[in-house]
C-alpha positions as CSV (number, residue, x, y, z in Angstrom):
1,X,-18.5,9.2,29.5
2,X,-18.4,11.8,26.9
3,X,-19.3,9.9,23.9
4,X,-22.4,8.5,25.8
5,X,-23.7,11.8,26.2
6,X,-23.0,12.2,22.8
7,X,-25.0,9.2,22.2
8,X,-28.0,9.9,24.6
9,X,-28.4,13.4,22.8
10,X,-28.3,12.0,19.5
11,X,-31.0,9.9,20.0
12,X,-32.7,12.7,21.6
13,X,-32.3,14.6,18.3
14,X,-32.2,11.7,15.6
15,X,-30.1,13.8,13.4
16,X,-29.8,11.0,10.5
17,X,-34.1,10.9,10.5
18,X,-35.0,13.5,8.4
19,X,-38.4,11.8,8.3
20,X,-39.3,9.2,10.6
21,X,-42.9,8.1,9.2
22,X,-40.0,6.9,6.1
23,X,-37.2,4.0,6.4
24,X,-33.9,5.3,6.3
25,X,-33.4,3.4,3.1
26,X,-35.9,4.8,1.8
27,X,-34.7,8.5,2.7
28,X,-31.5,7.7,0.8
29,X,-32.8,6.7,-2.0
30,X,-35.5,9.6,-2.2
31,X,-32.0,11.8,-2.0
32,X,-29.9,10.2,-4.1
33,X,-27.2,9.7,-2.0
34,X,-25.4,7.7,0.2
35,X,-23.1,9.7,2.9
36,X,-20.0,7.4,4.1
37,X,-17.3,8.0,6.8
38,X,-14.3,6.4,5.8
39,X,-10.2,8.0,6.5
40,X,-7.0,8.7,4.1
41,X,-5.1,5.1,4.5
42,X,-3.7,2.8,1.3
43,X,-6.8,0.2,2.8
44,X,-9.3,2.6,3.2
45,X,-9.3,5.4,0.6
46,X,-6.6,7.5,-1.3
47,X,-5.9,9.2,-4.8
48,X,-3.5,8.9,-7.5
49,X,-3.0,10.0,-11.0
50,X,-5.5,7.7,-11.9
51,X,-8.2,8.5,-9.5
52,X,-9.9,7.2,-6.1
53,X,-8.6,3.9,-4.8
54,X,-9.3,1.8,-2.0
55,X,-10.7,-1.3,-0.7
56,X,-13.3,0.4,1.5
57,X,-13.9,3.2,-1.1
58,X,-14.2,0.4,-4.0
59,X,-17.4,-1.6,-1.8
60,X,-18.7,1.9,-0.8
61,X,-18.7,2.8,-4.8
62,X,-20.2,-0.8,-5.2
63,X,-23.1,-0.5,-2.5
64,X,-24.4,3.2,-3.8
65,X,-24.5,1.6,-7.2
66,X,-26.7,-1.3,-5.3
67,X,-29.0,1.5,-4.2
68,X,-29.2,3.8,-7.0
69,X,-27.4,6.3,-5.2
70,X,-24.2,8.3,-5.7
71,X,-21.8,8.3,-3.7
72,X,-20.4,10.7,-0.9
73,X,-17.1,10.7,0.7
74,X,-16.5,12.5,4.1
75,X,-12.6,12.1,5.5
76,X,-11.8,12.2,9.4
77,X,-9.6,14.3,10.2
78,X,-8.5,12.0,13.0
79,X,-8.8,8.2,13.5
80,X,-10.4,8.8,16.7
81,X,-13.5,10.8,14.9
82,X,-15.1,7.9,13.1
83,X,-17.0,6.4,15.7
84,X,-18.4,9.6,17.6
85,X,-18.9,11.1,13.9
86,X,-21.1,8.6,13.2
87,X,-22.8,8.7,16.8
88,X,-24.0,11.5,15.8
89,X,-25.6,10.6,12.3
90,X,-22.9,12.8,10.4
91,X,-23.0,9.8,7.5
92,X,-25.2,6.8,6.6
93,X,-22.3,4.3,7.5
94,X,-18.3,4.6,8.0
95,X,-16.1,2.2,5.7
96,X,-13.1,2.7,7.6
97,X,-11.0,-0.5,8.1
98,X,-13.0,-0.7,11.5
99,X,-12.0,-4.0,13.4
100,X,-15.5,-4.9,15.6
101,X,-15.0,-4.6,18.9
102,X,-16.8,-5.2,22.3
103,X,-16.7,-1.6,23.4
104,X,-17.2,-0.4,20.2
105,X,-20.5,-2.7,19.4
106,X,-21.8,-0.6,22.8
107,X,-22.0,2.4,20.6
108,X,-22.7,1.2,16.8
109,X,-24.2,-1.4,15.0
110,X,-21.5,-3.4,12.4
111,X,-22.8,-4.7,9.1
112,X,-21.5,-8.6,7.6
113,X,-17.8,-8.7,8.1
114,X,-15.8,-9.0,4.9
115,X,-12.4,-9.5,5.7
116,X,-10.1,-10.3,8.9
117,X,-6.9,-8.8,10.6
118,X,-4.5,-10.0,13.2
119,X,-2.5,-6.9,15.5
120,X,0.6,-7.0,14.9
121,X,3.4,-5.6,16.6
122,X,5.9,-4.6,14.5
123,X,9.8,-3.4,14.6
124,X,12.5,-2.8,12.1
125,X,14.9,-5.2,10.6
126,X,18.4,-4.8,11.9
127,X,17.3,-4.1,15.9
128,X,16.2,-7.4,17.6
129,X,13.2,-9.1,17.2
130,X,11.0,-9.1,20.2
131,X,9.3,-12.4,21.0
132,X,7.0,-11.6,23.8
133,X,5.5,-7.9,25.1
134,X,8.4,-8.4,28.2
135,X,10.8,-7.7,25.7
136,X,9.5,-4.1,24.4
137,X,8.7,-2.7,28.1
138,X,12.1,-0.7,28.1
139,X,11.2,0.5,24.1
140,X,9.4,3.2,23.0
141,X,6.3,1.9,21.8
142,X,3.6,4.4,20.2
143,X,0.2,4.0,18.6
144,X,-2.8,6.2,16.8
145,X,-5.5,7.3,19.3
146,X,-9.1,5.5,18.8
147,X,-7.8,2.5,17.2
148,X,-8.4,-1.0,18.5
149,X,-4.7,-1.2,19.2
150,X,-5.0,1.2,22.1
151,X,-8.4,-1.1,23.3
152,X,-6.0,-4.2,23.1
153,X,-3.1,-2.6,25.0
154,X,-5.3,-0.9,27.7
155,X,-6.7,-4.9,28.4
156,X,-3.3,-6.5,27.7
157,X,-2.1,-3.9,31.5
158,X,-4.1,-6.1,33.1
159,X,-1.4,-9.0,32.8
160,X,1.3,-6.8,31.8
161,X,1.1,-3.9,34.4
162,X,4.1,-2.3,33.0
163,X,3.3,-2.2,29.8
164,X,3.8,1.5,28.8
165,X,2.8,3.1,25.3
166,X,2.3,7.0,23.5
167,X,-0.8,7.5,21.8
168,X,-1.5,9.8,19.0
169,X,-4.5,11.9,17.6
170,X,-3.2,13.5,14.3
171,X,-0.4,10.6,13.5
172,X,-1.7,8.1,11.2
173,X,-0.9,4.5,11.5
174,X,1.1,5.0,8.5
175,X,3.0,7.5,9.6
176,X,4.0,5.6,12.6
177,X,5.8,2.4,10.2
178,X,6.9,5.1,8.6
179,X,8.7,6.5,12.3
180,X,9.7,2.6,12.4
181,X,11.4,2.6,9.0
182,X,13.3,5.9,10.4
183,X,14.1,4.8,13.7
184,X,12.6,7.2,15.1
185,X,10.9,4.8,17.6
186,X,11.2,1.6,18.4
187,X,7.9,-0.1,17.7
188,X,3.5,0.2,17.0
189,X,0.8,-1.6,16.3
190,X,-0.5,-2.0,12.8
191,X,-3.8,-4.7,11.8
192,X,-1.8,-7.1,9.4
193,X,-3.9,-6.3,6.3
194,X,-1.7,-2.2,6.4
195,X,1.3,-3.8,7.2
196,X,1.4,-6.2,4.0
197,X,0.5,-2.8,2.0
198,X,3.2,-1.2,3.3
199,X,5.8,-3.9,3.3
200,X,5.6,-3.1,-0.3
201,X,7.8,-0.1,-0.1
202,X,9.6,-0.6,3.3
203,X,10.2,-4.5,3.7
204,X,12.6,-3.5,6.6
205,X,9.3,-2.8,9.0
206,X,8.7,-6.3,9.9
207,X,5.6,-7.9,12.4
208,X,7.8,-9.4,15.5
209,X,4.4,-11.0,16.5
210,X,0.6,-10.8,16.9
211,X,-1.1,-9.4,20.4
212,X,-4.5,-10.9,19.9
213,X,-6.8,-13.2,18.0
214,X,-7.8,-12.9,14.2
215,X,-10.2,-9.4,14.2
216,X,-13.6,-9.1,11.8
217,X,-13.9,-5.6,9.6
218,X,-17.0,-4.3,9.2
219,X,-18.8,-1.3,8.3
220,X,-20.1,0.5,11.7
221,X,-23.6,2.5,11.4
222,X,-25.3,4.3,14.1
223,X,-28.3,2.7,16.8
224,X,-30.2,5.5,16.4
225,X,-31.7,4.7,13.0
226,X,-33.9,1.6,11.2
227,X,-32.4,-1.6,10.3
228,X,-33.5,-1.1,7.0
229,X,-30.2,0.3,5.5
230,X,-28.5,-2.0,8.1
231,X,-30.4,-5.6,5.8
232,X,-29.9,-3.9,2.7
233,X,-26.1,-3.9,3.4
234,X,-26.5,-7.6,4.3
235,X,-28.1,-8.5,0.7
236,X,-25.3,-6.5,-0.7
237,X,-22.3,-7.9,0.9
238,X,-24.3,-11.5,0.5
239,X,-24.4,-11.1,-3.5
240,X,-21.0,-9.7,-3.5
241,X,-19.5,-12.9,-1.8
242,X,-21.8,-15.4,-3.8
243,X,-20.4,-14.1,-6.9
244,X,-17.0,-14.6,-6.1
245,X,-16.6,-10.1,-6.5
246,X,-15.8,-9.8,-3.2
247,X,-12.7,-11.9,-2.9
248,X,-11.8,-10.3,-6.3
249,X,-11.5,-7.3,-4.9
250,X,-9.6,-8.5,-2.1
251,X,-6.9,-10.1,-4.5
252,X,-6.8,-7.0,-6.5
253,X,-5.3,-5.2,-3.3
254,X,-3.5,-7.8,-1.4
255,X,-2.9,-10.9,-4.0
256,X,0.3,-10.1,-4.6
257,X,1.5,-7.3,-2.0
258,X,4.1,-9.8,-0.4
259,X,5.5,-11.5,-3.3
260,X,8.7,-9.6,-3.2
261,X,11.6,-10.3,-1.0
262,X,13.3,-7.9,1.3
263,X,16.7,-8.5,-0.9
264,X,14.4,-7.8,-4.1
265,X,12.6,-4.9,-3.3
266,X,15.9,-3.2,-2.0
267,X,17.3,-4.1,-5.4
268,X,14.6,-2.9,-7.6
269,X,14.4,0.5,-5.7
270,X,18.0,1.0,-6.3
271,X,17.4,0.1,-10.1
272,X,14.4,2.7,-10.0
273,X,17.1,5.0,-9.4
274,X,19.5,4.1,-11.7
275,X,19.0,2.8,-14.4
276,X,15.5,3.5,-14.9
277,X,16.1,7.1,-15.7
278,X,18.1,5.7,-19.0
279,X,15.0,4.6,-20.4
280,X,11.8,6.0,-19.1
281,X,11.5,8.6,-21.9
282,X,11.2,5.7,-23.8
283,X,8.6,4.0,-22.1
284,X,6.7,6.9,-21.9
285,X,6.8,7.2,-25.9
286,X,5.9,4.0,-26.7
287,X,3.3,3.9,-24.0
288,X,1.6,6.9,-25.4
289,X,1.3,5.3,-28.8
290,X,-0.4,2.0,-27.9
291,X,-2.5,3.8,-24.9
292,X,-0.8,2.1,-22.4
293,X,0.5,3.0,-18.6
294,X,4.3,3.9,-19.2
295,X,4.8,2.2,-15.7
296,X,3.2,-0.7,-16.2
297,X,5.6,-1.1,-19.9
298,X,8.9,-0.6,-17.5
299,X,7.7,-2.7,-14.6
300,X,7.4,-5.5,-17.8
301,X,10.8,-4.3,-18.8
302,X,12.2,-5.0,-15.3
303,X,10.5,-8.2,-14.6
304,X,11.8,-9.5,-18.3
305,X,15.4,-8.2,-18.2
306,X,16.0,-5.8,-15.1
307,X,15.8,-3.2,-17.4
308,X,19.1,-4.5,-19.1
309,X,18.8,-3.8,-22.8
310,X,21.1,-7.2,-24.5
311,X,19.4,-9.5,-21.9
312,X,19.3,-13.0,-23.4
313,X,18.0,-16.3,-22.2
314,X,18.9,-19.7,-23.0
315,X,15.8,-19.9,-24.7
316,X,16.8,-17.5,-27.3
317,X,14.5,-14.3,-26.3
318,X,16.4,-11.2,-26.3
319,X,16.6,-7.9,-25.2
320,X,15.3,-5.2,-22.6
321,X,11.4,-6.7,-23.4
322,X,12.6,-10.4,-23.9
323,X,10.8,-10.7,-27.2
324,X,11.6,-13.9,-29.2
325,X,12.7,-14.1,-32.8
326,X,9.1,-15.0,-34.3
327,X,7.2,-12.4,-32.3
328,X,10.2,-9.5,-33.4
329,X,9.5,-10.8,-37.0
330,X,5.6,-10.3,-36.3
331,X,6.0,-6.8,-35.0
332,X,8.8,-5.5,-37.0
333,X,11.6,-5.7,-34.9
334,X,15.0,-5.6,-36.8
335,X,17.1,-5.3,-33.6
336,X,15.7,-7.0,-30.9
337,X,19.0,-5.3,-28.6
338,X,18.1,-1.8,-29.2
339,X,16.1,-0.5,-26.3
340,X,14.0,1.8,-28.2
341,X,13.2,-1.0,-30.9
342,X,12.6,-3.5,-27.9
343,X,10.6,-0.9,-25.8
344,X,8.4,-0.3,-28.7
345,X,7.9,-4.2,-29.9
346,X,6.6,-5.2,-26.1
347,X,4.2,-2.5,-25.7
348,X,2.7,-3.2,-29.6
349,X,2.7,-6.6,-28.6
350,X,1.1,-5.8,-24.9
351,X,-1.6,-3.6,-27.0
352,X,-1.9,-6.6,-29.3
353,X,-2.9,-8.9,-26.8
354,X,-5.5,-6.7,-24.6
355,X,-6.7,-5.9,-27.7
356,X,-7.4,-9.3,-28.3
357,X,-8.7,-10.4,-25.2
358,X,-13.3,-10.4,-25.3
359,X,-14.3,-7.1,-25.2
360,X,-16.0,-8.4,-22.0
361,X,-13.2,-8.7,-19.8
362,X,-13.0,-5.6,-17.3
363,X,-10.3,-4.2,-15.7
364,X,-8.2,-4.7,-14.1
365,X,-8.2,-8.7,-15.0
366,X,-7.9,-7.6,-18.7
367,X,-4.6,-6.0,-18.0
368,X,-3.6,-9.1,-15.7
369,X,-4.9,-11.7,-18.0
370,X,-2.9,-9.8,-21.1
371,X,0.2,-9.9,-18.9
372,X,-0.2,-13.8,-18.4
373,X,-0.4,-14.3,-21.8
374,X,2.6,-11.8,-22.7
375,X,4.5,-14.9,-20.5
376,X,2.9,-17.5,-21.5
377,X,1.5,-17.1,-25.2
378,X,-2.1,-16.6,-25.5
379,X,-3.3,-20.2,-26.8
380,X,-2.1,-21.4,-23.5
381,X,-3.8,-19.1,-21.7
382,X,-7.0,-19.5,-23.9
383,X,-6.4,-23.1,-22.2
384,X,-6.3,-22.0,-19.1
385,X,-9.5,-20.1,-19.1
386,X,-11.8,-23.1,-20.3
387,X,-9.9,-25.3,-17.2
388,X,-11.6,-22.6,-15.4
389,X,-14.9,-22.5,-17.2
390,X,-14.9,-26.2,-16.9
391,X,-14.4,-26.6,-13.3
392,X,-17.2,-23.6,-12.9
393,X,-15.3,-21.0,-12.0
394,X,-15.0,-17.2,-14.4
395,X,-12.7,-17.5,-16.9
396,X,-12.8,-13.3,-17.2
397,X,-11.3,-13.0,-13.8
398,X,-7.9,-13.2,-12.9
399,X,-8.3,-14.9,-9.3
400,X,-9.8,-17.8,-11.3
401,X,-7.4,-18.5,-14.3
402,X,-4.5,-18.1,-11.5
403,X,-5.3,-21.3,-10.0
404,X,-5.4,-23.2,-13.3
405,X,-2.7,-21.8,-15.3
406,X,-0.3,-24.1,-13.0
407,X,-2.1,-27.3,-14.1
408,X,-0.7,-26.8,-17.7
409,X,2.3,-28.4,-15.9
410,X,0.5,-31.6,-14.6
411,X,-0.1,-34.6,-17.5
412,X,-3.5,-35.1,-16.4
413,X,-4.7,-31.6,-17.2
414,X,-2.8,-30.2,-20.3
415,X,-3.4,-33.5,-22.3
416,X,-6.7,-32.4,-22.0
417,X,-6.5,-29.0,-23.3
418,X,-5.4,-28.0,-27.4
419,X,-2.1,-26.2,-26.8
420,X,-0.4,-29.0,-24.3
421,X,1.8,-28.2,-22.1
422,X,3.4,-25.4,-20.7
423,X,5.2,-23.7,-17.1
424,X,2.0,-22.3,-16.2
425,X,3.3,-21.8,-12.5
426,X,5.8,-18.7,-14.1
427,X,3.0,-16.9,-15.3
428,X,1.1,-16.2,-12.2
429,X,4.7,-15.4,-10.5
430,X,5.4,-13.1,-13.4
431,X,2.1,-11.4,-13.1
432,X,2.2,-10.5,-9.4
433,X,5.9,-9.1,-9.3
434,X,4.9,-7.0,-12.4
435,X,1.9,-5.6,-9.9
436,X,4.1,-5.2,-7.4
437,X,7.0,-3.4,-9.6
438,X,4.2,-1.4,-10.7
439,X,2.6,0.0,-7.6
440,X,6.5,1.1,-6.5
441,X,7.2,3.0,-9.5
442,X,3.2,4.7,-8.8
443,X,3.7,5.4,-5.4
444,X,7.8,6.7,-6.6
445,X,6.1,8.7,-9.3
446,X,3.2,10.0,-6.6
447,X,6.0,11.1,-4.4
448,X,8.5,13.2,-6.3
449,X,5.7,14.7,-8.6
450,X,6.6,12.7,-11.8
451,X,4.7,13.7,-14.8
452,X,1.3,12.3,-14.8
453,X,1.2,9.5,-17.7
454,X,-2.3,8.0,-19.0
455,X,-3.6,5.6,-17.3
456,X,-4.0,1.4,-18.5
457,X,-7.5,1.1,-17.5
458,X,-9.8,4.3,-19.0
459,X,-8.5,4.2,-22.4
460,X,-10.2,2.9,-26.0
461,X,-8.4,0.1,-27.4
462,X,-6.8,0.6,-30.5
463,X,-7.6,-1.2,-33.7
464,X,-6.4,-4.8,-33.5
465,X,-4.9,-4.2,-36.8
466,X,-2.6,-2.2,-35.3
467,X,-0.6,-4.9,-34.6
């Protein structure tokens, strides 16, 4: 009842219409700025050392830019905040991971959907699985206030009268898998898209099963106002689908968040602990002098060798980096066992390669593409990429050479391309767990205050000579 009233004297006082004779689009643009609602949350919107990410902050970036506009942030405080917030015209829009709803389309209007979620209950490895909501009525389940989890419970009483659950204003959704993890309680209810995120870090926080259909995300905007900013948001999210941006963007946050195993990541976190301190100084070293991110060089170093300095294969590449005996000769590489020596060849040779790559590849698919062709050799990704451009698809984007670089296996397509054949199913592999090694060691590094290295994608490229 409240937020109706909050409703009814909104549109009373049309807070968001500084000039009704005016469109709201219009308003913005005389301003210069678009105001957006959106919350702290590894979909949404947070920072690192190397500035604002986010799914919903990256389209919100992308749709002022559409406008002409800069771009304001406000946070909620509180989960529950968004949608009265934007009841009462405190931003243009709120790009919040917001799942539409019935009850909430009685109080906004949602813009194009641009992805979908599934809730998911979810418990921790090593207690038993629950295969039915009977079988968590004597656990302690709890759940962020405002959400669409507590919508779906409160409907799900009406068959499951016992059905009993906590609710939370000022605990994130977040911090609830994290009191999973803990075993601090039992269960909650996290939209699948936070969960695979998370599952990054904490692989023993597992979904036991889903409690309702596949959900729509959408940005929410207030009734109160025109449709104009409403349609322009629909030509925006149009163009950013037709030209394939959209679903790169997607795949730049969840492509490969669940490529590691449970026994893996366990592994790797132990190694970050370990052995990694043996060597990081040199990483760091040899990623300030080719500009590089000194995470990124170790999560190559991990991926290659598991940081294990005389590493050799049966193919005859050595050492901590895995360099063969050509490419050591090429760099300079005397001894391809020596750490430092090894260290310092891969990130030349890393540099090499992006350096290498058209100037008009963008991050991050430059970094991405390099790293494919760090695994694969370049010529075969150069092979790769005109598959792509062939079959009509961007050869400057990673999502698109990812799909080809595994017919370099197949007779029918590498007898067509220059270099022939090659594994080209280990290089998109090898890509995403080097993502995924990465993001650990930057979220390890956020935590314990790590020094703050330079990051991959902001940086000149050094002379290709350099190599």
């Amino acid at each position: 009842m409240r937020i109706f009233t909050v409703i009814l004297i909104t549109l009373l006082l049309t807070a968001c219409s500084e000039d009704p004779s005016i469109s709201l689009l219009e308003q913005v643009q005389k301003k210069g700025e678009l105001v957006v609602l959106s919350r702290f949350g590894p979909t949404t919107y947070y920072k690192t050392p190397d500035g604002t990410l986010g799914l919903e902050y990256e389209l919100s970036k992308r749709f002022a830019k559409h406008l002409g506009v800069r771009l304001k942030v406000l946070l909620a405080e509180n989960f529950e905040d968004i949608i009265p917030m934007i009841v009462r015209g405190e931003a243009h829009l709120a790009a919040a991971g917001l799942t539409i709803t019935e009850n909430r389309k009685k109080l906004v209007r949602f813009g194009p959907s641009y992805q979908q979620v599934e809730q998911q209950l979810v418990y921790r490895l090593g207690s038993k699985r629950p295969e039915s909501l009977e079988d968590i009525l004597d656990g302690q389940l709890e759940v962020t206030r405002g959400t669409s989890h507590t919508e779906r419970l409160n409907e799900l009483t009406k068959t499951h009268p016992d059905l009993h659950w906590k609710e939370h204003r000022e605990i994130s959704n977040t911090e609830l898998l994290n009191l999973v993890y803990e075993q601090v309680i039992d269960y909650t209810i996290t939209d699948s898209n936070e969960l695979s995120l998370y599952q990054r870090f904490n692989k023993e926080v597992n979904p036991a099963f889903s409690i309702n259909e596949p959900q729509l995300l959408a940005w929410a905007m207030p009734y109160h106002v025109d449709n104009s900013l409403l349609n322009e948001s629909k030509n925006f999210f149009r163009k950013l689908k037709n030209s394939g941006e959209l679903d790169q963007l997607i795949e730049r946050y969840y492509g490969h968040a669940n490529q590691l195993n449970f026994v893996g990541t366990r592994v790797y976190i132990r190694h970050v602990k370990t052995k990694l301190p043996r060597y990081q100084h040199q990483f760091e070293k040899a990623a300030m002098k080719y500009k590089l991110d000194w995470r990124l060089l170790a999560a190559i170093g991990y991926q290659e060798s598991n940081w294990a300095p005389k590493a050799t294969s049966p193919t005859g590449v050595r050492g901590m980096m895995m360099l063969t005996l050509n490419t050591a000769k090429q760099l300079k590489i005397t001894n391809r066992l020596d750490p430092e020596q090894s260290i310092t060849g891969g990130a030349k040779y890393l540099r090499h390669i992006l350096n290498r790559l058209p100037d008009r590849i963008a991050e991050p698919d430059r970094t991405w593409l390099a790293l494919a062709a760090y695994n694969v050799g370049y010529y075969h990704l150069e092979d790769a990429r005109i598959l792509t451009e062939n079959r009509g698809g961007d050869p400057d984007r990673w999502i698109e050479v990812k799909k080809d670089l595994p017919l370099l296996s197949k007779k029918k397509w590498y007898k067509k391309t220059k270099y022939g054949y090659a594994r080209g199913s280990e290089p998109v592999k090898y890509v995403d767990n080097i993502r995924i090694y990465h993001d650990l060691l930057v979220w390890d590094d956020n935590k314990t205050n790590a020094l703050r290295q330079t990051p991959v994608l902001d940086l000149p490229d050094l002379d290709s000579s350099a190599f």
